[in-house]
BALOBA-1460 file (C-alpha; in Angstrom, 3 decimals):
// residues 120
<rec num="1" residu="x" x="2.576" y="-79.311" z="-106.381"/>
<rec num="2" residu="x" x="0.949" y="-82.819" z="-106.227"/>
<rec num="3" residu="x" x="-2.541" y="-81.264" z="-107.392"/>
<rec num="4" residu="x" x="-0.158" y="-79.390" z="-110.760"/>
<rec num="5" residu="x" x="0.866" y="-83.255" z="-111.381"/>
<rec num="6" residu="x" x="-2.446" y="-85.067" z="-111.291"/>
<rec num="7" residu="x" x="-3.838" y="-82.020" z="-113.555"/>
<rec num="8" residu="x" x="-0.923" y="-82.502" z="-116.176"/>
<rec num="9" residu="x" x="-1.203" y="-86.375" z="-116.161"/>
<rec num="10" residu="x" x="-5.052" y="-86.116" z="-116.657"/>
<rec num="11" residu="x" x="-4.082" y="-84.192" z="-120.234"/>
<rec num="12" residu="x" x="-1.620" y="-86.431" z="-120.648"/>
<rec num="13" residu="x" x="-1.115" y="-87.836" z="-124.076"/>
<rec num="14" residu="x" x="-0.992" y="-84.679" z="-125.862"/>
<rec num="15" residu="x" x="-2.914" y="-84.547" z="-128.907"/>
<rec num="16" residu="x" x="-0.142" y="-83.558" z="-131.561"/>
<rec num="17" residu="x" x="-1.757" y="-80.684" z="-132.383"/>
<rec num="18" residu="x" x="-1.527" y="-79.098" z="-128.848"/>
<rec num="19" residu="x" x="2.010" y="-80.219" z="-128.763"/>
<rec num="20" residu="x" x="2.943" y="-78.155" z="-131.820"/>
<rec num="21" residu="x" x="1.070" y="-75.154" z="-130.992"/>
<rec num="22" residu="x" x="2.833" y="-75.489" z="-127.414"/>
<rec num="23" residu="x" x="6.068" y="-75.368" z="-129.133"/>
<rec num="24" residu="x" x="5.371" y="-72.335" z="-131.507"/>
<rec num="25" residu="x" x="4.271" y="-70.859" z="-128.721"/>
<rec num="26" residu="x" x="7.321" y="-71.291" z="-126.422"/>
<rec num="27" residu="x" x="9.424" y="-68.727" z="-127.795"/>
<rec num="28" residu="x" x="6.646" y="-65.618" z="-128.153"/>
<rec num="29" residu="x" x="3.639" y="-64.983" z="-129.039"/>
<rec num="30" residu="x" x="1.672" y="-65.683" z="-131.758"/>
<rec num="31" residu="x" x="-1.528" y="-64.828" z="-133.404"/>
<rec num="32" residu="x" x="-3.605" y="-67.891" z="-134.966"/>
<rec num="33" residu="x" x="-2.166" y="-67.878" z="-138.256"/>
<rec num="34" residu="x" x="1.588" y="-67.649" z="-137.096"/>
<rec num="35" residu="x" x="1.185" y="-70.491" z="-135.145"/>
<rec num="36" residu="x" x="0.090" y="-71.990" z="-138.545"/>
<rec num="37" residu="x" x="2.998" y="-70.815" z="-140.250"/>
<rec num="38" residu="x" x="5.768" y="-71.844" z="-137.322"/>
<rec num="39" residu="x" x="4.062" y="-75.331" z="-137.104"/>
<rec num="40" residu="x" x="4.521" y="-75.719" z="-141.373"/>
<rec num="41" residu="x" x="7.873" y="-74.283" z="-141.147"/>
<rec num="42" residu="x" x="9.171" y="-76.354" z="-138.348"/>
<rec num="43" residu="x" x="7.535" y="-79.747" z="-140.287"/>
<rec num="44" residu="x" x="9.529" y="-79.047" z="-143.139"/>
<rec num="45" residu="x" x="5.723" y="-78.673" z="-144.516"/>
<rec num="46" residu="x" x="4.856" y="-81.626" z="-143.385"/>
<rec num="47" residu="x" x="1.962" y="-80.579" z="-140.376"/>
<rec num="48" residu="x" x="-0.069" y="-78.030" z="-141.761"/>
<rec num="49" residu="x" x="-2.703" y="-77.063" z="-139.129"/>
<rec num="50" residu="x" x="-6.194" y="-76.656" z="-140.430"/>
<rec num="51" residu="x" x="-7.788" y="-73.423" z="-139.182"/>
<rec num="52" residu="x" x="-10.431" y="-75.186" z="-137.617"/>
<rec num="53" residu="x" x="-8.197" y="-77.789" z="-135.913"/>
<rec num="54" residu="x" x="-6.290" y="-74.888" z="-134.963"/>
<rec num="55" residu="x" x="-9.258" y="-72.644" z="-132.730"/>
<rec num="56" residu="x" x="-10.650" y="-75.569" z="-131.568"/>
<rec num="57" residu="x" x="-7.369" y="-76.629" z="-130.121"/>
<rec num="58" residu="x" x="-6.984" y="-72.854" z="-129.073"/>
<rec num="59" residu="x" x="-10.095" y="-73.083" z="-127.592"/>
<rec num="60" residu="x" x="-9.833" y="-76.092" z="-125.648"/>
<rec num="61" residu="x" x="-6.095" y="-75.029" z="-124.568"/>
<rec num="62" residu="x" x="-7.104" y="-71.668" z="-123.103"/>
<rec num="63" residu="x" x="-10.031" y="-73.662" z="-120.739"/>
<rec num="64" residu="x" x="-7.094" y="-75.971" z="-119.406"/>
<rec num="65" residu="x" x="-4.871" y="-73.432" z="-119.201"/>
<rec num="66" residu="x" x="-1.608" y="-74.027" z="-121.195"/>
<rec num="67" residu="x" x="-2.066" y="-70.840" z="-122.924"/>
<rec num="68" residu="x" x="-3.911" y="-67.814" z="-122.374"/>
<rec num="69" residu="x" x="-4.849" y="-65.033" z="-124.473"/>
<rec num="70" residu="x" x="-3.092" y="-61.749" z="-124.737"/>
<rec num="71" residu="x" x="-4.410" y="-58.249" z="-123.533"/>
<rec num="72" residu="x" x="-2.248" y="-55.890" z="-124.641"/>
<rec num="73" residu="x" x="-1.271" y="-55.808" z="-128.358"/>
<rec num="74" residu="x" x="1.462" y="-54.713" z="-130.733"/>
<rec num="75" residu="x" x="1.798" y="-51.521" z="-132.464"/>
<rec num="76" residu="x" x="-0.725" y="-50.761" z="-134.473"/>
<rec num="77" residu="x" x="1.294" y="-51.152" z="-137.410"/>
<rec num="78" residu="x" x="2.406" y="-54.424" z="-137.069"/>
<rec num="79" residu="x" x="-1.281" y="-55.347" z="-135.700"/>
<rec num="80" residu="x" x="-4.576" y="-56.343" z="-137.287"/>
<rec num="81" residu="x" x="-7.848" y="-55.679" z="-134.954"/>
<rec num="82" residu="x" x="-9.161" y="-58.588" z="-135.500"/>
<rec num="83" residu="x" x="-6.174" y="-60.747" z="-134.628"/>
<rec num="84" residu="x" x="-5.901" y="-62.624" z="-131.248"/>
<rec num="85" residu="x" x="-2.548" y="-63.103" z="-129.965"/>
<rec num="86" residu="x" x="-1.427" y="-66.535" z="-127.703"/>
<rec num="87" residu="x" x="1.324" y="-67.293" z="-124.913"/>
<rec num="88" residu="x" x="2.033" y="-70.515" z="-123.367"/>
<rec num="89" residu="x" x="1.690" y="-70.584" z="-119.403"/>
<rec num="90" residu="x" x="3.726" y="-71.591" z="-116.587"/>
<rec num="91" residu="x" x="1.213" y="-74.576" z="-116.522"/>
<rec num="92" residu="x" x="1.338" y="-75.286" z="-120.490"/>
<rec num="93" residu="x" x="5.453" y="-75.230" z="-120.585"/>
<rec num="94" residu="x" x="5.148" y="-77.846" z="-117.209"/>
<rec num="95" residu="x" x="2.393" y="-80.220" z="-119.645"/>
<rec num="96" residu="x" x="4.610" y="-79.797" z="-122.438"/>
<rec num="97" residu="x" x="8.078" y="-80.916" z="-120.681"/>
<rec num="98" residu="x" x="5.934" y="-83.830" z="-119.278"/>
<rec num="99" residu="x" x="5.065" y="-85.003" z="-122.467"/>
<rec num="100" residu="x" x="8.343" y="-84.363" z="-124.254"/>
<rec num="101" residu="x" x="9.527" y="-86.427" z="-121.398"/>
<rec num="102" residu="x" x="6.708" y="-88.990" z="-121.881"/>
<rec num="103" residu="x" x="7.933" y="-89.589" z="-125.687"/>
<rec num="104" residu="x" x="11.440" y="-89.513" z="-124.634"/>
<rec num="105" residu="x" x="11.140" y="-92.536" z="-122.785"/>
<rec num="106" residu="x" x="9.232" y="-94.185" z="-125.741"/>
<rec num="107" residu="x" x="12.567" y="-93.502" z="-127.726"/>
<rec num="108" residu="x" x="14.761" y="-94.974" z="-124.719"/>
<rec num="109" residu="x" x="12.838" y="-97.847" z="-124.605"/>
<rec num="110" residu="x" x="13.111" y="-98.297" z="-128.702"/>
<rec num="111" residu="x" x="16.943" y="-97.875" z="-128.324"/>
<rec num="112" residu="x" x="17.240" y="-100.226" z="-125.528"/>
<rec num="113" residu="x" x="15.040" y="-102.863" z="-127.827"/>
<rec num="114" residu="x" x="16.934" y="-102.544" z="-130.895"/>
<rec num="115" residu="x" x="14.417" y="-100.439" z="-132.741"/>
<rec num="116" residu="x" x="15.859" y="-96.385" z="-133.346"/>
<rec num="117" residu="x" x="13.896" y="-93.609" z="-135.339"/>
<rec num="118" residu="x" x="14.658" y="-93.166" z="-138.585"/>
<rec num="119" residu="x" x="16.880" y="-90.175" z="-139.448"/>
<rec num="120" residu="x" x="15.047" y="-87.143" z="-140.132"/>
């Protein structure tokens, strides 16, 4: 459990991209350009994820292991060969709760000094 800790802290800050692709990935799986579209959508537009940011950040995620690549696929009709399809890990949801609660405490410490995020 200790080692799991030092491993997360030592990716600790997330880069906003792998934050964002953690998050579209919490809920199912996605191939590349889903992720794309779920990080847009939830932005309200405002994040759009190059496709090189994004398989570079895919890349480097799957060698830490926050997400892993999927084996088997969907049905062929809903399914392009040459797609690849994501899922976060046990790991990746434990580095992404640590650094949701990493920026919480940012916002608790703006509260407590006056300072709150503007509304949304």
């Amino acid at each position: 459990m200790a080692q799991d800790r030092d491993r997360i802290e030592q990716l600790l800050p997330l880069p906003s991209a792998t934050l964002h692709i953690l998050l579209a990935l919490v809920d199912q799986e996605r191939h590349g350009y889903a992720i794309i579209q779920d990080v847009e959508a939830r932005t309200d537009g405002e994040l759009r994820l190059s496709a090189g940011t994004l398989y570079r950040s895919i890349a480097r995620m799957v060698e830490q292991g926050v997400i892993a690549e999927v084996v088997r696929r969907p049905a062929a009709r809903d399914d392009h060969e040459r797609r690849r399809y994501y899922r976060i890990t046990p790991f990746g949801t434990a580095v992404a709760r640590a650094e949701l609660g990493r920026l919480a405490q940012f916002v608790r410490l703006g509260l407590a000094r006056g300072i709150a995020p503007e509304p949304a």
